[in-house]
Backbone as CSV, one residue per row, in Angstrom:
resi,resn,N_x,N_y,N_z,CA_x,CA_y,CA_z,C_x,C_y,C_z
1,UNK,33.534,-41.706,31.191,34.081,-40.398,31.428,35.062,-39.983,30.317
2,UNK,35.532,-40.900,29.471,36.703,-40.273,28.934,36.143,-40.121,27.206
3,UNK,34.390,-41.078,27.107,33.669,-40.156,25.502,33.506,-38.705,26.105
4,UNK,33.483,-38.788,27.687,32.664,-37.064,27.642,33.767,-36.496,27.438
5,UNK,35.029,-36.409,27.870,35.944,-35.326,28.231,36.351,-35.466,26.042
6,UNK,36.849,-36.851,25.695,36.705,-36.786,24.233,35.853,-35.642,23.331
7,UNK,34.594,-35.997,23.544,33.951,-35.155,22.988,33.960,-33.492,22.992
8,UNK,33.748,-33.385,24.310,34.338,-31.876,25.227,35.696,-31.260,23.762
9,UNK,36.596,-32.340,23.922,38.055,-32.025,23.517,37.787,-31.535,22.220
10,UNK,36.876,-32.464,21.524,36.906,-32.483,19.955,35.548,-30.889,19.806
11,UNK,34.909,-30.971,20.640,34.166,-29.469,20.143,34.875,-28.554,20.522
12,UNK,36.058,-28.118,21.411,36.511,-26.715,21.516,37.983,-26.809,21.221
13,UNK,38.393,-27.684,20.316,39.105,-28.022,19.061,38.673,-27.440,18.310
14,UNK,37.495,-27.975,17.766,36.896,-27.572,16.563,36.247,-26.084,16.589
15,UNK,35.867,-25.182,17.680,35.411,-24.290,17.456,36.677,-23.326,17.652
16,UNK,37.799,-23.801,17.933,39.268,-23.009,18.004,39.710,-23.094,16.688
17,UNK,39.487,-24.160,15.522,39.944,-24.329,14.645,39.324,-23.204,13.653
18,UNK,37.701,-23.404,14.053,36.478,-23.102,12.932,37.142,-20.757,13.343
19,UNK,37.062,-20.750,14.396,37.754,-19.100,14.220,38.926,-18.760,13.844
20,UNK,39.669,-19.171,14.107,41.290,-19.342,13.345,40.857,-19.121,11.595
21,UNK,40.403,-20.427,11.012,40.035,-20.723,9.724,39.238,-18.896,9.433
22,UNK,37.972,-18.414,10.038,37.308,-17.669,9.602,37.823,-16.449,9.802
23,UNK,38.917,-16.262,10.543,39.335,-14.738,10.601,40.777,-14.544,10.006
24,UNK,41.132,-15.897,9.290,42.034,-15.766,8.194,41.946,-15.490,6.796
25,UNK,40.505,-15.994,6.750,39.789,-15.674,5.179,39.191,-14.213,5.368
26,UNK,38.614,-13.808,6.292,38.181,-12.473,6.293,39.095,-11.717,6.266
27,UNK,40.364,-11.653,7.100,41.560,-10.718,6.501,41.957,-11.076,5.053
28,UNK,41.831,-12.019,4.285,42.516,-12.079,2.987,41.432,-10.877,1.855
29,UNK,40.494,-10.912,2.615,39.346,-9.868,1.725,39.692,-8.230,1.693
30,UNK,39.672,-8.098,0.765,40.100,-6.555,0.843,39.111,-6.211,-0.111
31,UNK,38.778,-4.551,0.123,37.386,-4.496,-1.266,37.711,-3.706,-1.972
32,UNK,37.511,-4.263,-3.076,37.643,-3.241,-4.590,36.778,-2.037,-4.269
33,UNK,37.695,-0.778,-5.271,36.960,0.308,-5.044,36.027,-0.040,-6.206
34,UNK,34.936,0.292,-6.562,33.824,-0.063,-7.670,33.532,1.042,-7.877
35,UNK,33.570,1.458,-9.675,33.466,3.024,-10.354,31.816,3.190,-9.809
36,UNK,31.622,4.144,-9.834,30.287,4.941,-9.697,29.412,4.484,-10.572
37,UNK,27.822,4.429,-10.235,27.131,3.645,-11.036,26.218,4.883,-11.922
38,UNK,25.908,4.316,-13.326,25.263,5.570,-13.468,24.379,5.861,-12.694
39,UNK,23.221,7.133,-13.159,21.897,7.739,-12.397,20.739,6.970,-12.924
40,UNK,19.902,5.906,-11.922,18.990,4.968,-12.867,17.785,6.432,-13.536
41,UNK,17.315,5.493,-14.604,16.758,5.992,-15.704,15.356,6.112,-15.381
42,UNK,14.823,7.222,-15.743,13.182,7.343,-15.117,12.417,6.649,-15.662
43,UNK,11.553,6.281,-14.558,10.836,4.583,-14.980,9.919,5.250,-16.084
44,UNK,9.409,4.471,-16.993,8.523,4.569,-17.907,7.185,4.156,-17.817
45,UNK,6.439,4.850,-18.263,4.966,5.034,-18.143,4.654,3.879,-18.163
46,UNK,3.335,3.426,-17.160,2.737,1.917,-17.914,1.831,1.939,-18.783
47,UNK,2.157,1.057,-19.718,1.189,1.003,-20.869,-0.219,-0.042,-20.698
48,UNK,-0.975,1.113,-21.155,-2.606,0.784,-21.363,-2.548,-0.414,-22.187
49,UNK,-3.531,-0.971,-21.978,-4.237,-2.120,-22.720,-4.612,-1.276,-24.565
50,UNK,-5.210,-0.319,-24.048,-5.736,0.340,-25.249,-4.799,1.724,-26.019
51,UNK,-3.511,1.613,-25.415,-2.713,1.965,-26.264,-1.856,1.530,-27.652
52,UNK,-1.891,0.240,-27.842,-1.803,-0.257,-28.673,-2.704,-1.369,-29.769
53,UNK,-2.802,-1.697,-30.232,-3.607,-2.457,-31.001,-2.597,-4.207,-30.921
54,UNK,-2.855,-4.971,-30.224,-2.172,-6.134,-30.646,-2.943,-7.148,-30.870
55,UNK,-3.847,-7.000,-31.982,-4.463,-8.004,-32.468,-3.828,-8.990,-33.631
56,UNK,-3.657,-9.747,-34.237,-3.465,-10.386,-35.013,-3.782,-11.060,-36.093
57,UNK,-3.346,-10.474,-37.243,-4.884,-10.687,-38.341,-5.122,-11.820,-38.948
58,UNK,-6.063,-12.651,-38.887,-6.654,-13.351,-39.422,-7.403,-13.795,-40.418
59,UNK,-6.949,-14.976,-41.339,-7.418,-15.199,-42.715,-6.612,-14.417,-43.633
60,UNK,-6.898,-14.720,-44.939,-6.366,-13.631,-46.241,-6.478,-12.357,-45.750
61,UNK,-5.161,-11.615,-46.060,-5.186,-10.270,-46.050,-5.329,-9.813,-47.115
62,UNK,-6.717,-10.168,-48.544,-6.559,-9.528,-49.514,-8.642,-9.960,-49.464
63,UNK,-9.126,-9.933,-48.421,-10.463,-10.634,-48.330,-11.303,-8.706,-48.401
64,UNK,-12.330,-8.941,-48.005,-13.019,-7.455,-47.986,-13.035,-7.208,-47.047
65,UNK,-13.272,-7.958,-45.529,-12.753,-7.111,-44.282,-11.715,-7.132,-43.909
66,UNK,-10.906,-7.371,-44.539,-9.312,-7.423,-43.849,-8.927,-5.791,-43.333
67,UNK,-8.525,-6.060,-42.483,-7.941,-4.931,-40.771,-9.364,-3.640,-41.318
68,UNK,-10.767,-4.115,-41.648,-11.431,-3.058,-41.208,-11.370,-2.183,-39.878
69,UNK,-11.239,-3.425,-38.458,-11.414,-2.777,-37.264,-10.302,-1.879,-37.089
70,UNK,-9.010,-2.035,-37.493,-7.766,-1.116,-37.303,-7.740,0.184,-37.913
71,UNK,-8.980,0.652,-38.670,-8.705,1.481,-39.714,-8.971,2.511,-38.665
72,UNK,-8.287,3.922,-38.810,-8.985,5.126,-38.069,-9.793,6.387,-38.826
């Protein structure tokens, strides 16, 4: 009888302790005022596969097909 009433003792100890502890740290919080954020920026288009060329050229760039395919 006296682990139960022990135990009993030590959990509403501890849950008297554990609110005490948590509503002393929550009053220490006070909140910054935080400046205004800018206006987010309009999203940008997604880019195509075939808007750009990202190939990478290969071999001498002084050969006879060098960047034929890039030419317009």
């Amino acid at each position: 009888m006296t682990v139960a009433a022990s135990i009993i003792l030590a959990a509403v100890a501890g849950g008297i302790i554990f609110v005490l502890l948590d509503s002393w740290q929550r009053r220490d919080v006070t909140p910054t005022p935080t400046p205004p954020s800018p206006p987010p920026a309009p999203p940008e288009p997604p880019r195509r596969s075939w808007d750009f060329d990202d190939r990478r050229p290969e071999g001498p760039q002084d050969s006879l097909w060098s960047g034929w395919a890039g030419r317009r």
